[in-house]
N, C-alpha and C positions, 0 to 999 in steps of 0.2 A: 414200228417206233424208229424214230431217226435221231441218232446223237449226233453232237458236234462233235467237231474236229476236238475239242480239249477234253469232252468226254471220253470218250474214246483213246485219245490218249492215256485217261488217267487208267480207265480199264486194261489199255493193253498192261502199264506199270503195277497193275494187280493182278494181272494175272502172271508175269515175271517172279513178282514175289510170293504169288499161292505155289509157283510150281518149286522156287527154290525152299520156302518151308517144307513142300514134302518131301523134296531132297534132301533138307534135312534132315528132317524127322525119320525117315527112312535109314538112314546113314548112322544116328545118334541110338537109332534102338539096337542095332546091330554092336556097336560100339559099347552102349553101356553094359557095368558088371551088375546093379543090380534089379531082379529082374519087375521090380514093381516103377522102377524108370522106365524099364524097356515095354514096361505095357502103355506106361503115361506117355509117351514119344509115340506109340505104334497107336494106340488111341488119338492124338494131334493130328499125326499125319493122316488119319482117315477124318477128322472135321475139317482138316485144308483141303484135301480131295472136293470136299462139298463145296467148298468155298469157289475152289478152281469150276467145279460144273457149272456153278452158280453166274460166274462171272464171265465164262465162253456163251450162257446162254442169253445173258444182256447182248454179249458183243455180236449173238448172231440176228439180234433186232427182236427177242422177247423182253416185256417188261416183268421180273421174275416178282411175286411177292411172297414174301417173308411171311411165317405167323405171326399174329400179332402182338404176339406178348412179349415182351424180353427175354430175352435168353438166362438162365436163371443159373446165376452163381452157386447153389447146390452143386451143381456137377464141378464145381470148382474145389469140391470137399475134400478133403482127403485125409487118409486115417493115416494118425501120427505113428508112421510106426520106424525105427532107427532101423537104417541099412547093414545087413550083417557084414557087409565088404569088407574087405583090406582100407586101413588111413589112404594108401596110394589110388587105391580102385575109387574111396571116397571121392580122393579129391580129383579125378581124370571123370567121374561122375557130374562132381557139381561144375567143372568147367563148360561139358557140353549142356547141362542143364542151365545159365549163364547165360553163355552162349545163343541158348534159346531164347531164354526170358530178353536177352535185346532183339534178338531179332522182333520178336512178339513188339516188343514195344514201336518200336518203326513200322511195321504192319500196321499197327492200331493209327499211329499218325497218320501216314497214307490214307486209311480209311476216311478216318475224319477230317482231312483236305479234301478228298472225294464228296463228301454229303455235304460241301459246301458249296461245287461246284456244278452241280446236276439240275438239269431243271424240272425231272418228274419227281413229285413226291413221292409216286410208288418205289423211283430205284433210289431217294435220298432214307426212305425209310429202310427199304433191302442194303445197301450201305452201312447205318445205324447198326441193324442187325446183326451184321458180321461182324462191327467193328467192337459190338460187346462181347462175341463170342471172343474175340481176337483178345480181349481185355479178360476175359474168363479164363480163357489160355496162359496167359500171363500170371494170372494169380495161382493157377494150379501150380505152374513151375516154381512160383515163388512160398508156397505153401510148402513143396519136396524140397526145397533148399533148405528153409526153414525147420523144417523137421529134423534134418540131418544136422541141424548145424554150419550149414554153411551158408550162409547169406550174412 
């Protein structure tokens, strides 16, 4: 499979940003006090793992495909349950959580300048793919904020 030069670009700027989410995510689970964040961040950071495999193996000339279903907002569930932290720990909690949910949201845009820009339907649909996972991500975070009170 041969991409253009602007493919390729857009890929190498996804893959920048798959690898700083899992630096993040890596850093924010270490970081949080409670530990049903630090599982939801340590869980992130292993679906941007996928994401990064995902998108080194476009760039290395496979055309990857996706299942075909959508990525299913279930996993975006979360059981409402109040953090037992400190006010303080709370709020040093929802900062990185925050934090996250924008970065998620610039991921998702990214993605979706990318599925506009591609000419195989296979990698504009692998694209779509991630970019609802990326949008599932999103909601989880915003779901944990929501919970606690903080958003």
């Amino acid at each position: 499979m041969n991409l253009t030069q602007k493919e390729t670009t857009l890929l190498s700027d996804l893959k920048s940003q798959e690898q700083l989410c899992i630096e993040k995510y890596g850093k924010y689970a270490a970081e949080a006090h409670d530990p049903e964040l630090k599982s939801l961040f340590e869980g992130l950071k292993s679906n941007e793992q996928k994401h990064l495999d995902t998108i080194n193996q476009i760039l290395s000339g496979s055309e990857v495909r996706m299942p075909s279903e959508s990525p299913s907002a279930e996993n975006a569930k979360l059981q409402c349950k109040m953090s037992d932290c400190t006010a303080e720990e709370k709020q040093q909690d929802g900062y990185l959580c925050k934090d996250a949910l924008s970065m998620e949201k610039h991921v998702s845009s990214v993605y979706n300048t990318s599925v506009f820009e591609f000419s195989s339907p296979i990698l504009r649909d692998t694209l779509a793919h991630i970019q609802k996972e990326e949008q599932n991500h999103g909601e989880r975070l915003y779901n944990y904020l929501s919970c606690n009170s903080l958003y």
